[in-house]
C-alpha positions in Angstrom: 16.7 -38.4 10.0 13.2 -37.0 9.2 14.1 -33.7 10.6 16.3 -33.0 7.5 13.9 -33.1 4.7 12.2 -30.5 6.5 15.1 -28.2 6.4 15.5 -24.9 3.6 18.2 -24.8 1.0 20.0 -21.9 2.2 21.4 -20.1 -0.9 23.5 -16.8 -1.4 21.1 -13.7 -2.7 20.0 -14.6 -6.6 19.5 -12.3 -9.0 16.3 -10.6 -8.9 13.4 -11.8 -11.1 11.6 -8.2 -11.7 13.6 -5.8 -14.4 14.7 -2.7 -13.1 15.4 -4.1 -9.4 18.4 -4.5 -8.5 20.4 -6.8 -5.6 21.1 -3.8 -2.9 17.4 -2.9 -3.1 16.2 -6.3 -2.5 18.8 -7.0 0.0 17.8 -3.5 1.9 14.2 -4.5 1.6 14.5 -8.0 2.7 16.5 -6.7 5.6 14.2 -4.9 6.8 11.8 -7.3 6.4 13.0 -10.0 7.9 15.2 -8.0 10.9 13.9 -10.2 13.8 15.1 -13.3 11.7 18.7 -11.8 11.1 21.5 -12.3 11.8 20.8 -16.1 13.9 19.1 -17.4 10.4 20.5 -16.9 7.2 18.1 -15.7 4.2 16.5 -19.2 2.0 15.4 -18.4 -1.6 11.7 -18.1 0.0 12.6 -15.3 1.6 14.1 -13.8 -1.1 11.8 -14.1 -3.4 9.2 -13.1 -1.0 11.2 -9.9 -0.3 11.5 -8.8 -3.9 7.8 -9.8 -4.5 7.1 -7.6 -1.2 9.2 -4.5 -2.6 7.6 -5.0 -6.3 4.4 -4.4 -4.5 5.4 -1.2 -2.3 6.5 0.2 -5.3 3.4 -0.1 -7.5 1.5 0.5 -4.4 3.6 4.2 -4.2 3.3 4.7 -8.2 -0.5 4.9 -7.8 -0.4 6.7 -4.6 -1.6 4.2 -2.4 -0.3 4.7 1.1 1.5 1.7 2.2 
């Protein structure tokens, strides 16, 4: 029964933390992401948040003309 505590609350996409973003663009980035994961294992909260934090990143990165 140990094996379950170790398992991730899978959840549907939230809302994204960072103003301006918006679900398709996390979604897309996340996908892309995580393609090697898909479609077997569905997304956890982790991952989404780590996807959005990922994209926040890209972007700044591009707004100061930092190549990615």
């Amino acid at each position: 029964m140990k094996a379950k505590a170790n398992v991730s609350k899978l959840l549907e996409q939230p809302m994204p933390f960072t103003p301006g973003l918006t679900r398709a663009a996390v979604r897309e980035h996340a996908y892309r992401l995580y393609r090697d994961k898909l479609p077997g294992h569905p997304l956890t909260l982790a991952d989404w948040v780590l996807a959005e934090k990922d994209l926040v990143a890209t972007m700044q990165a591009e707004e100061e003309g930092v190549e990615v």
